[in-house]
N, CA and C atoms as a LAMMPS dump frame, in Angstrom:
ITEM: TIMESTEP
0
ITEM: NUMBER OF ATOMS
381
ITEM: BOX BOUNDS ff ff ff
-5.0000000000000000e+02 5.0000000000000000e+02
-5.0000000000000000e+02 5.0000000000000000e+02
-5.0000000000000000e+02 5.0000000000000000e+02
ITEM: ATOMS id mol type element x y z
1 1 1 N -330.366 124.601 -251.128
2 1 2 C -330.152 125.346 -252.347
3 1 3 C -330.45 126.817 -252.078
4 2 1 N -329.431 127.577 -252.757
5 2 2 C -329.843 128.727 -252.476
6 2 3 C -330.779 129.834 -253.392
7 3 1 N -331.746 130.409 -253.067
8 3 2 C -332.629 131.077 -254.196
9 3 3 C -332.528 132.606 -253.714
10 4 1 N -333.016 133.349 -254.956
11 4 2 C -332.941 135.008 -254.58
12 4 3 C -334.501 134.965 -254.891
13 5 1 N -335.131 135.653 -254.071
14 5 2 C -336.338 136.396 -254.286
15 5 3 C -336.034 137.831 -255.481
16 6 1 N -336.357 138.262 -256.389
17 6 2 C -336.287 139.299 -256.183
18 6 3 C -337.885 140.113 -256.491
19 7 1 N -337.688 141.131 -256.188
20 7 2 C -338.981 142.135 -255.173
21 7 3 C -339.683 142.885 -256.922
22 8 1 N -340.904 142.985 -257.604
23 8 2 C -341.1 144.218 -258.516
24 8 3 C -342.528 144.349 -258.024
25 9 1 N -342.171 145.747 -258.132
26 9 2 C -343.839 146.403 -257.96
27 9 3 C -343.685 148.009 -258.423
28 10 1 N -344.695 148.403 -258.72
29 10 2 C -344.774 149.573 -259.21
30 10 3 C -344.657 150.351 -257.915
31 11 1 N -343.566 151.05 -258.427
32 11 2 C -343.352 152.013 -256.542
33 11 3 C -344.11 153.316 -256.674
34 12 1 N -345.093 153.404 -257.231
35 12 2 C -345.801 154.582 -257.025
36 12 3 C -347.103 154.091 -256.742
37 13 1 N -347.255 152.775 -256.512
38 13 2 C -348.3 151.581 -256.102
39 13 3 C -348.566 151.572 -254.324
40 14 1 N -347.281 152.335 -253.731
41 14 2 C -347.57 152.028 -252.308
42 14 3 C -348.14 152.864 -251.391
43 15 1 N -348.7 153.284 -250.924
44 15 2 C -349.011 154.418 -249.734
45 15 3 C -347.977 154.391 -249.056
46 16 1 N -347.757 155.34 -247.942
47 16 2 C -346.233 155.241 -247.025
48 16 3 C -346.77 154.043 -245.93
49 17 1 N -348.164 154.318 -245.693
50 17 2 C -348.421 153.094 -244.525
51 17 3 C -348.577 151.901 -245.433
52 18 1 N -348.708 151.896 -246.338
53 18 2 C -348.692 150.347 -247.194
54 18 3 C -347.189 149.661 -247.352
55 19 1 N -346.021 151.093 -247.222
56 19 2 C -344.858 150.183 -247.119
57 19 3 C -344.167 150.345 -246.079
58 20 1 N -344.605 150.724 -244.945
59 20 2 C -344.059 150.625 -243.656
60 20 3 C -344.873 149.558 -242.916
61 21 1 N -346.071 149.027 -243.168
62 21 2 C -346.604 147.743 -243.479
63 21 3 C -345.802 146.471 -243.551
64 22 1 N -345.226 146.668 -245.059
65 22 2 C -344.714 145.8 -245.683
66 22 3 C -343.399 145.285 -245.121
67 23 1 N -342.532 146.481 -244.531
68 23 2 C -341.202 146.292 -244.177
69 23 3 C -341.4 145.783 -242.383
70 24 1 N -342.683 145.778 -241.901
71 24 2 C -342.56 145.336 -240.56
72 24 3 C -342.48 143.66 -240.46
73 25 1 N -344.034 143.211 -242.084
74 25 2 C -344.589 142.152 -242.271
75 25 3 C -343.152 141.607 -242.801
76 26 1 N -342.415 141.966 -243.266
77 26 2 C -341.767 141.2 -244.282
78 26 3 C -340.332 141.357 -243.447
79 27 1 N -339.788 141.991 -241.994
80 27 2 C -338.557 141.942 -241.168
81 27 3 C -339.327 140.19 -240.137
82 28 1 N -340.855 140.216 -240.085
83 28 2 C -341.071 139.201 -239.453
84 28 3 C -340.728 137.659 -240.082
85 29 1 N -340.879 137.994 -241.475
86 29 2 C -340.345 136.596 -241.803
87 29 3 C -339.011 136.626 -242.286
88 30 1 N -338.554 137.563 -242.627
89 30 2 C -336.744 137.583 -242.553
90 30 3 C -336.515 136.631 -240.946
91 31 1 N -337.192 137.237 -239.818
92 31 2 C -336.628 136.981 -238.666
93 31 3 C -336.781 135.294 -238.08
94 32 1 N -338.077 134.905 -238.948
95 32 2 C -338.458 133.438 -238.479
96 32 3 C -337.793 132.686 -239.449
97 33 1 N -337.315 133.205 -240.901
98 33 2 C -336.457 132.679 -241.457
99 33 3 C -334.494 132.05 -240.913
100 34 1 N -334.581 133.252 -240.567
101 34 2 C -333.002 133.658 -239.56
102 34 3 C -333.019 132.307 -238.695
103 35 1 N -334.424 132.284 -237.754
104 35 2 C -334.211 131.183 -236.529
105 35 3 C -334.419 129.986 -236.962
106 36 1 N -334.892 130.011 -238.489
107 36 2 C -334.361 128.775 -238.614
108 36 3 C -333.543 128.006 -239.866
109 37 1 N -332.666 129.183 -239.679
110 37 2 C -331.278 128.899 -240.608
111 37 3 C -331.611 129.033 -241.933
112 38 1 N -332.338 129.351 -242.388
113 38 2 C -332.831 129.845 -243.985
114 38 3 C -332.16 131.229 -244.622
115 39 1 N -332.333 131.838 -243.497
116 39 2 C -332.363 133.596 -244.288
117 39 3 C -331.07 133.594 -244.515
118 40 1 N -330.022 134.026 -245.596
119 40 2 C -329.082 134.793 -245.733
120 40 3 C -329.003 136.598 -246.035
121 41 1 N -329.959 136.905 -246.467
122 41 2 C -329.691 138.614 -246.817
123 41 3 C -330.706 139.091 -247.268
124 42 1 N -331.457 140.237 -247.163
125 42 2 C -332.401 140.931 -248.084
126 42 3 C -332.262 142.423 -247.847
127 43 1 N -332.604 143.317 -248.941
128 43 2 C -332.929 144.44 -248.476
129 43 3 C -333.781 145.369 -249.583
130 44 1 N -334.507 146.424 -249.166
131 44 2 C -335.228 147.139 -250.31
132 44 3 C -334.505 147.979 -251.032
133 45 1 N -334.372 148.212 -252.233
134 45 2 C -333.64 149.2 -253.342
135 45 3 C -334.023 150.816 -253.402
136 46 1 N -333.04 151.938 -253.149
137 46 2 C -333.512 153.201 -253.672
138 46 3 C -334.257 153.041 -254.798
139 47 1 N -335.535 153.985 -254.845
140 47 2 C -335.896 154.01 -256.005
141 47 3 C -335.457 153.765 -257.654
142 48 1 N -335.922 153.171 -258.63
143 48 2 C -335.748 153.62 -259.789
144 48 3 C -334.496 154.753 -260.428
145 49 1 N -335.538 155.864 -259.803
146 49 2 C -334.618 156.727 -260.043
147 49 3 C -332.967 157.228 -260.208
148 50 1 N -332.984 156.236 -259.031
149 50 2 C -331.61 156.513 -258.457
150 50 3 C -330.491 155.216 -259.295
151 51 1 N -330.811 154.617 -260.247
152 51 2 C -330.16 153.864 -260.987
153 51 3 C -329.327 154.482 -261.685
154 52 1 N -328.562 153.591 -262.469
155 52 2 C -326.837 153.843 -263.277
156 52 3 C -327.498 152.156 -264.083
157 53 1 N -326.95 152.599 -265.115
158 53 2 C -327.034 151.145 -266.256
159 53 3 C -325.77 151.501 -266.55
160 54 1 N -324.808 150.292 -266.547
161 54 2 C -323.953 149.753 -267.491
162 54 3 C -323.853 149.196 -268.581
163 55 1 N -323.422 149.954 -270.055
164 55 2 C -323.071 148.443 -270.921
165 55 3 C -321.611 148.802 -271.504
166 56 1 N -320.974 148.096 -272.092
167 56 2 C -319.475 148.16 -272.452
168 56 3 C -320.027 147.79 -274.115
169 57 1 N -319.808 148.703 -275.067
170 57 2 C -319.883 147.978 -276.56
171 57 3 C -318.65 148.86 -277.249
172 58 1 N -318.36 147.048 -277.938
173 58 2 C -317.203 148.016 -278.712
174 58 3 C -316.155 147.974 -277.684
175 59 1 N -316.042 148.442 -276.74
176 59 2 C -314.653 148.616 -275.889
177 59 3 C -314.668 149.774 -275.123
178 60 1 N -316.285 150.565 -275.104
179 60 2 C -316.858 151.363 -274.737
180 60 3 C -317.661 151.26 -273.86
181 61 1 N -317.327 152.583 -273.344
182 61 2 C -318.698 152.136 -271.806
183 61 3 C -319.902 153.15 -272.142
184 62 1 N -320.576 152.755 -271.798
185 62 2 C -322.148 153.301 -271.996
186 62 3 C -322.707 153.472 -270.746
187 63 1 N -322.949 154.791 -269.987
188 63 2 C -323.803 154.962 -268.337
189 63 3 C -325.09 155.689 -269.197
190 64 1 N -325.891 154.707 -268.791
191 64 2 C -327.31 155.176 -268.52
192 64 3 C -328.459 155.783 -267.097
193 65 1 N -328.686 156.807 -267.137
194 65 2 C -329.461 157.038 -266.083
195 65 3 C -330.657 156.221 -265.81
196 66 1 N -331.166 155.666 -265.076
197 66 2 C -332.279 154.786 -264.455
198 66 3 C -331.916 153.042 -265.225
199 67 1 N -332.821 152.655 -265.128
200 67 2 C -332.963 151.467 -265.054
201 67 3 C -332.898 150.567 -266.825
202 68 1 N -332.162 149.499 -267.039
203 68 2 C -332.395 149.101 -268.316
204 68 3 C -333.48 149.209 -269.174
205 69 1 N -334.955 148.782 -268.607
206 69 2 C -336.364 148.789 -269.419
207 69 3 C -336.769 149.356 -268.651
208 70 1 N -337.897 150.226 -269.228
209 70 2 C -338.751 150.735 -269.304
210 70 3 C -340.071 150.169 -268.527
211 71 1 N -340.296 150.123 -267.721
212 71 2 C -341.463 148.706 -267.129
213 71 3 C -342.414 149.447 -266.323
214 72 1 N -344.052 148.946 -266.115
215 72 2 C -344.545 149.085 -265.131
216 72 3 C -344.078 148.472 -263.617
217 73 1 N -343.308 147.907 -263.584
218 73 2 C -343.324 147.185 -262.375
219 73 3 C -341.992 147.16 -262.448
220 74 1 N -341.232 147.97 -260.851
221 74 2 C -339.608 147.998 -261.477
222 74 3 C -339.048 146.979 -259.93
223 75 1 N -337.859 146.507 -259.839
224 75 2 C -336.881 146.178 -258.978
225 75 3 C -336.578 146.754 -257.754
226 76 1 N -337.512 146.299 -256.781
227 76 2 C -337.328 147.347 -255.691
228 76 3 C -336.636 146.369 -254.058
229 77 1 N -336.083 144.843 -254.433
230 77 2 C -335.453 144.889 -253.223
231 77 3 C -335.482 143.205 -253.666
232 78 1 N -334.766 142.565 -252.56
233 78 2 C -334.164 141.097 -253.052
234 78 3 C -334.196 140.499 -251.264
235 79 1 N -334.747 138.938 -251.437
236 79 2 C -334.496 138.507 -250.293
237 79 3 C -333.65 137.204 -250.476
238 80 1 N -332.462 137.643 -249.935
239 80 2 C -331.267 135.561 -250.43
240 80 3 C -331.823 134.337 -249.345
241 81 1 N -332.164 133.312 -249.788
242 81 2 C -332.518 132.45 -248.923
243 81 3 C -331.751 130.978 -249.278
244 82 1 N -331.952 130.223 -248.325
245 82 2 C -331.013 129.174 -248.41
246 82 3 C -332.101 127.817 -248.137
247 83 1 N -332.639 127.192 -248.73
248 83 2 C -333.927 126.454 -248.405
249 83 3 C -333.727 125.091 -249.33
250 84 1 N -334.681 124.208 -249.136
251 84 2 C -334.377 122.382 -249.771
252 84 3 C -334.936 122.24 -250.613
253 85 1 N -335.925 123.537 -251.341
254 85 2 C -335.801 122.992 -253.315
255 85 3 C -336.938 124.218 -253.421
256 86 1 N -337.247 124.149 -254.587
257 86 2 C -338.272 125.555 -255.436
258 86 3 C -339.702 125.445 -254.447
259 87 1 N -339.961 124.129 -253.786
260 87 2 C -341.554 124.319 -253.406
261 87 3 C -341.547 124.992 -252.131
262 88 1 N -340.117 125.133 -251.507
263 88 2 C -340.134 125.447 -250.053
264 88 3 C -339.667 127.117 -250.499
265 89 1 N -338.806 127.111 -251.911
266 89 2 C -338.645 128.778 -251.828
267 89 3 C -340.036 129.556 -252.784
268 90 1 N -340.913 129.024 -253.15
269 90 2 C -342.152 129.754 -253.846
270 90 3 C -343.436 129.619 -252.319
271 91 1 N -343.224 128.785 -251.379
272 91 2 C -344.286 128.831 -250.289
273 91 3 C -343.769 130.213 -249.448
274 92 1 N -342.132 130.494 -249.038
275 92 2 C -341.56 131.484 -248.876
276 92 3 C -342.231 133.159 -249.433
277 93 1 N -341.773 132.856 -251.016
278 93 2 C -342.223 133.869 -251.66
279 93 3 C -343.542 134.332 -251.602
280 94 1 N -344.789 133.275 -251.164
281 94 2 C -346.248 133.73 -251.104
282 94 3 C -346.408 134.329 -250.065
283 95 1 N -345.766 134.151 -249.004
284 95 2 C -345.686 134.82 -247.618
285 95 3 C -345.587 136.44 -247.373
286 96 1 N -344.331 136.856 -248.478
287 96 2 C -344.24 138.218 -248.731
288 96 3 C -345.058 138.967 -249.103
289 97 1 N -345.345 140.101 -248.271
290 97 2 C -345.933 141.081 -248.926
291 97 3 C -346.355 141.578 -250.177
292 98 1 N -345.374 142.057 -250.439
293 98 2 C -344.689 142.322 -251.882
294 98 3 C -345.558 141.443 -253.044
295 99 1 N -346.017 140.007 -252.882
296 99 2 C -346.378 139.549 -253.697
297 99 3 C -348.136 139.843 -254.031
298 100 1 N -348.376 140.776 -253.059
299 100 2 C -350.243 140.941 -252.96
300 100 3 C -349.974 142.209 -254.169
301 101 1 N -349.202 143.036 -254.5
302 101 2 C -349.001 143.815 -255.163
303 101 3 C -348.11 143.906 -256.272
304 102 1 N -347.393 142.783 -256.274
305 102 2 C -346.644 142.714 -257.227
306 102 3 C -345.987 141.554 -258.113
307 103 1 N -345.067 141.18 -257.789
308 103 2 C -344.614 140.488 -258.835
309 103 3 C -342.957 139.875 -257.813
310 104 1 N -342.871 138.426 -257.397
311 104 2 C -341.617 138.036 -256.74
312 104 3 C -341.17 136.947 -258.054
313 105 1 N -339.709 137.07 -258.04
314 105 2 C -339.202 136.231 -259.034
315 105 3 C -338.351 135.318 -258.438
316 106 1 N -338.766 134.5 -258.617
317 106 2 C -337.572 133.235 -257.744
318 106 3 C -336.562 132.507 -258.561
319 107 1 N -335.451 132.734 -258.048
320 107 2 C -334.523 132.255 -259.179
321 107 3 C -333.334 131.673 -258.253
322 108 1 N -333.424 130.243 -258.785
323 108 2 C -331.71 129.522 -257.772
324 108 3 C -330.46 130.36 -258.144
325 109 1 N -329.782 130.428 -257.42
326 109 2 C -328.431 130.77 -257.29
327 109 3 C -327.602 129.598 -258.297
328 110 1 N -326.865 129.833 -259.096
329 110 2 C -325.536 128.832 -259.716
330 110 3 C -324.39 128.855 -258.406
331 111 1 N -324.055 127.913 -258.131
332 111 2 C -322.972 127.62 -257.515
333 111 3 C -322.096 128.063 -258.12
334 112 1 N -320.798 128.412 -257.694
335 112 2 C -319.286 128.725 -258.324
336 112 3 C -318.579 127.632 -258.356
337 113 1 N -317.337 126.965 -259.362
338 113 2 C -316.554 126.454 -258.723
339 113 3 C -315.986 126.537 -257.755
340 114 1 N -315.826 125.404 -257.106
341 114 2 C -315.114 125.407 -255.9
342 114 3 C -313.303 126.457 -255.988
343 115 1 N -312.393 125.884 -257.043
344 115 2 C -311.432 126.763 -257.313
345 115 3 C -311.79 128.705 -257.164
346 116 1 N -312.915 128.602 -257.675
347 116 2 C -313.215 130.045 -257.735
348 116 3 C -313.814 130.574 -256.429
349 117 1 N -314.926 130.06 -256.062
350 117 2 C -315.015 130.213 -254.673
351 117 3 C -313.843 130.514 -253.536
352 118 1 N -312.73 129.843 -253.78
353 118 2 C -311.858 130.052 -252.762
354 118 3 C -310.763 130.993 -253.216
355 119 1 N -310.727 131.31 -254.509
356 119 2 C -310.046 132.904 -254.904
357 119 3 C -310.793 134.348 -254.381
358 120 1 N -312.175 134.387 -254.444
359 120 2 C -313.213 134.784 -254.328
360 120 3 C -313.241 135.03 -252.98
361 121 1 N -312.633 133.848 -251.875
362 121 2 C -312.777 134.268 -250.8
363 121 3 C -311.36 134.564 -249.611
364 122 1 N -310.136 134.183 -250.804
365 122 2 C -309.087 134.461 -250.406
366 122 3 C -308.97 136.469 -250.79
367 123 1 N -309.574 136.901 -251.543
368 123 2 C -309.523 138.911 -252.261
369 123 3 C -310.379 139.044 -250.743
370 124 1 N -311.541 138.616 -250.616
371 124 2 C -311.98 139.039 -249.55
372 124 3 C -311.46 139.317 -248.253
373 125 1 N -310.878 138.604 -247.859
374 125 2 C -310.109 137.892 -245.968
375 125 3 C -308.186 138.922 -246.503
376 126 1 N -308.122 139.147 -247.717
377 126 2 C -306.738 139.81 -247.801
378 126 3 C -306.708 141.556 -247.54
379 127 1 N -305.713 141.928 -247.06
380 127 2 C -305.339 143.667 -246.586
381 127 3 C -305.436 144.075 -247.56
């Protein structure tokens, strides 16, 4: 099953050696993940700052600068994993860094239909 980590912590929470730390501790278990067929993708998010919100109302588009809410603790990076149920992706998640300071949210992936999946991956593979 596949689950997303995703990453919150207050990014004014880190020292630079607290997150160059983090990104060494946390490429090591990306990497022991990798060897053994778990890991699909992760990476850390530009700041806050650097957000765009979308909403469409009405038939209207709405761009917001930064982030939807307002939060102490914002969205700063996502790890995709591919693992055999919630106890093997929350033992995962305790491993991370990220979680001594913050906040990891584990959430399964929905499958697509299969029909859709393969439209999905026929736009992709086309010129």
């Amino acid at each position: 099953m596949k689950y997303i980590l995703l990453i919150y912590s207050n990014e004014q929470g880190w020292t630079p050696e607290e997150r160059d730390a983090c990104m060494r501790e946390s490429s090591a278990v990306c990497d022991e993940l990798a060897e053994a067929g778990k890991f699909l993708d992760a990476s850390p998010l530009h700041p806050v700052s650097t957000a765009t919100s979308l909403r469409i109302r009405d038939g209207q588009r709405q761009l917001l600068d930064g982030p939807f809410a307002e939060t102490t603790e914002q969205l700063g990076g996502y790890y995709l994993i591919d693992v055999e149920n919630l106890d093997e992706a929350i033992a995962i998640a305790s491993r991370l860094p990220p979680a001594k300071k913050g906040t990891v949210e584990i959430r399964p992936l929905c499958p697509l239909p299969e029909d859709i999946q393969q439209t999905s991956t026929a736009q992709k593979t086309s010129p």
